[in-house]
C-alpha positions in Angstrom: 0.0 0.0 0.0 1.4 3.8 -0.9 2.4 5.7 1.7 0.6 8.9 0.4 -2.9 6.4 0.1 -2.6 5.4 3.8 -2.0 8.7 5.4 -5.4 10.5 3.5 -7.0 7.4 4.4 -6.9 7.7 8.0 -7.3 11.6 7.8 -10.1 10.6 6.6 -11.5 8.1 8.5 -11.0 10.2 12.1 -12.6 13.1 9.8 -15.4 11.0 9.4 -15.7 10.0 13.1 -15.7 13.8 14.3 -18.9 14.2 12.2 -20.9 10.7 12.9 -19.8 11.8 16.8 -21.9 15.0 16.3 -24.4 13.7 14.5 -24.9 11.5 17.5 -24.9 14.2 20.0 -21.4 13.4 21.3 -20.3 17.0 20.7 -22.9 19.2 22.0 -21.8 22.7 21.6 -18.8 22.3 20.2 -18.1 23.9 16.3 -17.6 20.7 14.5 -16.6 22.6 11.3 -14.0 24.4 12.7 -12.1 21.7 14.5 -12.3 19.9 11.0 -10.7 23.1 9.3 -8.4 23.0 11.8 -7.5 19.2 11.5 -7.0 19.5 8.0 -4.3 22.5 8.2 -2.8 20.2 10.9 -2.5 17.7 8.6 -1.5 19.1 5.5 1.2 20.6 6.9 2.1 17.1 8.4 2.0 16.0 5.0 4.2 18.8 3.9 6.9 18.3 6.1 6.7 14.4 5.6 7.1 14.7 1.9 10.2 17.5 2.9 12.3 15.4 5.0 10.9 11.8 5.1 9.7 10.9 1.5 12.2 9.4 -0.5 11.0 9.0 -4.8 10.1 6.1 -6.3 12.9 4.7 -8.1 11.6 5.4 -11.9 9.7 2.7 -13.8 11.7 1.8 -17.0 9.2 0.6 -19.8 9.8 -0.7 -23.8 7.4 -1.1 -26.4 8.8 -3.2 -28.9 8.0 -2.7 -32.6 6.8 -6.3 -33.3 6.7 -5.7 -37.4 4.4 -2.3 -37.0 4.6 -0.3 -40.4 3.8 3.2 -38.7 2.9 4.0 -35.1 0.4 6.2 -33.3 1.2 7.6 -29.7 -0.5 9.4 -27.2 1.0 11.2 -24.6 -0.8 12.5 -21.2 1.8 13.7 -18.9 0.6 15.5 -15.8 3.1 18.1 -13.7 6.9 18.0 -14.4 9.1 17.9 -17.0 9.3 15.3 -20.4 11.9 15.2 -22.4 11.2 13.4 -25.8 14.2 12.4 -28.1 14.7 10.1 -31.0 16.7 7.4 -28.6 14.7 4.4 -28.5 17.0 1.1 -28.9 16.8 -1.4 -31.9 13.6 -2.9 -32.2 11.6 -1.0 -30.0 8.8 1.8 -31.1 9.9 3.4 -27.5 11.5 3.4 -24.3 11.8 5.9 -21.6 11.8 6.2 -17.5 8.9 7.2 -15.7 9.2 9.1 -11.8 5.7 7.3 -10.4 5.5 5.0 -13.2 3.4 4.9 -16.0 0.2 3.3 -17.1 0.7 2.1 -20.7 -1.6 0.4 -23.4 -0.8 -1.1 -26.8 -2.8 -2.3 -29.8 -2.1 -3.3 -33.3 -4.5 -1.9 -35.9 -3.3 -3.5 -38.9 -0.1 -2.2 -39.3 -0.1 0.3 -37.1 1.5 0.0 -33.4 -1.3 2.5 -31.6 0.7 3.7 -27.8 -1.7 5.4 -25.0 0.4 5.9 -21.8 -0.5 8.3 -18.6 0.4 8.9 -15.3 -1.1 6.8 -13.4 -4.2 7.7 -11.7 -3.4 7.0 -8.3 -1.0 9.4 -8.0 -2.6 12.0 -7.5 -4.1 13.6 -5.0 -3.1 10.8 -2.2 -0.1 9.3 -3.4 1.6 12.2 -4.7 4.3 14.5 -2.4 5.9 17.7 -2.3 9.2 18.2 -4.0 8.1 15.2 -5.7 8.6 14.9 -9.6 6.5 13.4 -12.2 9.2 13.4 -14.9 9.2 11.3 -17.8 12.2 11.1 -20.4 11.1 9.5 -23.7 12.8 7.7 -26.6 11.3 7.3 -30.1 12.4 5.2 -33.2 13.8 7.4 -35.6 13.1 5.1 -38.6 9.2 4.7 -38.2 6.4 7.2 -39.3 5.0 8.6 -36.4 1.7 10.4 -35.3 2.1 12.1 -32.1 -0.5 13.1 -29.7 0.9 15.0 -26.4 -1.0 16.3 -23.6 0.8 18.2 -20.4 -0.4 20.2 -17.5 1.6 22.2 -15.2 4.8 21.0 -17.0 8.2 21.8 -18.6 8.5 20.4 -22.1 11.9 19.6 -23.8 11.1 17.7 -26.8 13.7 16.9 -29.6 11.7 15.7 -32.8 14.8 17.0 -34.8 15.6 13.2 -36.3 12.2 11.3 -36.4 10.0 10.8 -38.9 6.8 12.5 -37.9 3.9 13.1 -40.3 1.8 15.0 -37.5 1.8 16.5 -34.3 -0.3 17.6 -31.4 0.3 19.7 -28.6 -2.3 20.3 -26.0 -0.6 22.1 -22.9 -2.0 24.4 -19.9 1.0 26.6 -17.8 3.7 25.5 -19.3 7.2 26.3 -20.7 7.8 24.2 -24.1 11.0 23.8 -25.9 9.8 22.2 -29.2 12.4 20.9 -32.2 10.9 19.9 -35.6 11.9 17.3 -37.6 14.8 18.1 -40.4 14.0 15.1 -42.9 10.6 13.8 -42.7 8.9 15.3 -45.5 5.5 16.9 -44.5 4.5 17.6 -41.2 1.6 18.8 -39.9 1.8 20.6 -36.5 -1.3 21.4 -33.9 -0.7 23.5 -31.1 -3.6 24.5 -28.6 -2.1 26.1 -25.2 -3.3 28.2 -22.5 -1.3 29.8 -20.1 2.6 28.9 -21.6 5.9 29.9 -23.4 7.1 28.0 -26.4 10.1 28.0 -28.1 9.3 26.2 -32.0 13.0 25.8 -33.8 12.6 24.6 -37.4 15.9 23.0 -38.9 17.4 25.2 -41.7 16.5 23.2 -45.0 13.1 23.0 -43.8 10.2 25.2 -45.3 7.2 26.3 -43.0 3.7 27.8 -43.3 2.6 29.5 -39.7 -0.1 30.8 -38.7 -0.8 31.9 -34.9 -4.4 33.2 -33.6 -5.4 33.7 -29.4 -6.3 36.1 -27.0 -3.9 37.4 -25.0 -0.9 35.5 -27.0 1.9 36.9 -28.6 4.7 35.8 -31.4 7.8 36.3 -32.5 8.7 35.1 -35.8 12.1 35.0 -37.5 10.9 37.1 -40.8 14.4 36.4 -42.4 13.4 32.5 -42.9 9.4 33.1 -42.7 8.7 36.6 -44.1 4.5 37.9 -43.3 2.4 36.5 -45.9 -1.1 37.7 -45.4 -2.3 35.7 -42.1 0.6 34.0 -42.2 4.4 33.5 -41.4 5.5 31.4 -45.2 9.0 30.0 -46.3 9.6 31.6 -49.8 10.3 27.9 -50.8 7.6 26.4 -49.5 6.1 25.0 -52.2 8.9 23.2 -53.6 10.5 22.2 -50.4 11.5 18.8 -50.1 10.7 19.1 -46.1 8.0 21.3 -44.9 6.3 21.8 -42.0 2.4 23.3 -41.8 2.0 25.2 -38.3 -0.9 26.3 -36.5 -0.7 27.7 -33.4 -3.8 28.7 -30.7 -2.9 30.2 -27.2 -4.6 32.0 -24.6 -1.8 33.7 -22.8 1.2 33.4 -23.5 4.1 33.4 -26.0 5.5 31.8 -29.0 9.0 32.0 -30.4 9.7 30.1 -34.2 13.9 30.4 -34.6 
């Protein structure tokens, strides 16, 4: 049983008592509300200083998915608080591989020849078996050989992904307060790149030798565009090239606050 699980639980449980006590007339007079406020400020700072001095991290879960013949491969990401860092470093054989702080919940299925990846944090984690100063990080290896579609979801996170050398035919980024560090692909052709955010910074570098169409709409949001490599065309930031390039990348970019950099 986690630590984190047992603690809450028998928070709980004496929170529990304190109110079937004065529903039974046990604590006439008494403010039952307040000594429950009270408890629970006692308690999370218990929890606090536990996590502080006494928690020690999980050592981090190391998982492989191995290609097993799959043609092309589909993967979603859902990453919670923390950082990821995604690289092209998978071993021989294997669609990916990566360590997980807290582990990971994982799920595979082959849809003809496509190797379809879901993984998560796990829900248990959080609220109960989660700590201060404890990290949800995840560092990620992709084949670089294999066509990819990538689906990545993050919360309250910092976001180092390396896409330089895979072979990625679309992206999408779905983030909340975040800081993003975002490389594209140099040789996979055409990509096609979805970026929704809220609250976040992110830095896009595109490779020299590849072409890109951008265009950028939000509220509060703001971008900064290298015009040398993407001069203004109409609504959008457009590679002179970009019709004829042999490697292009199609961009579209919605944030609520925030900023975007493209280098």
């Amino acid at each position: 049983m986690r630590r984190g699980s047992l603690f809450w639980g028998i928070i709980l449980l004496l929170v529990g008592g304190l109110l079937l006590l004065n529903q039974l007339g046990y604590l006439q007079g008494v403010n039952i509300w307040s000594i429950i406020w009270a408890f629970f400020l006692i308690a999370l700072g218990a929890w606090i200083l536990w996590g502080a001095f006494f928690h020690k991290s999980a050592k981090p879960e190391h998982a492989v998915v191995p290609l097993e013949g799959a043609g092309q491969a589909r993967l979603r990401l859902q990453h919670g608080a923390g950082r990821i860092t995604i690289d092209a470093n998978a071993g021989p054989g294997n669609l990916l591989e990566g360590d997980f702080n807290a582990g990971v919940d994982l799920d595979t299925r082959h849809n003809g020849d496509t190797l379809e990846v879901r993984m998560r944090t796990p829900t248990a984690i959080f609220p109960f078996d989660w700590f201060p100063g404890q990290s949800l990080d995840w560092s990620v290896g992709l084949a670089r050989d294999v066509p990819l579609t990538l689906e990545l979801e993050t919360g309250a996170s910092d976001a180092r992904l390396d896409l330089s050398e895979l072979r990625l035919s679309e992206l999408r980024l779905k983030s909340g307060a975040s800081s993003t560090a975002l490389t594209l692909p140099a040789h996979a052709g055409f990509t096609r790149v979805k970026i929704e955010s809220g609250a976040a910074s992110v830095r896009l570098s595109i490779p020299q030798g590849v072409a890109a169409n951008i265009r950028s709409h939000g509220g509060l949001s703001s971008i900064n565009v290298d015009g040398t490599r993407f001069p203004r065309f109409g609504d959008a930031y457009r590679s002179a090239d970009y019709d004829s390039a042999a490697n292009k990348a199609e961009i579209d970019v919605e944030m609520g606050v925030g900023s975007v950099t493209v280098a």
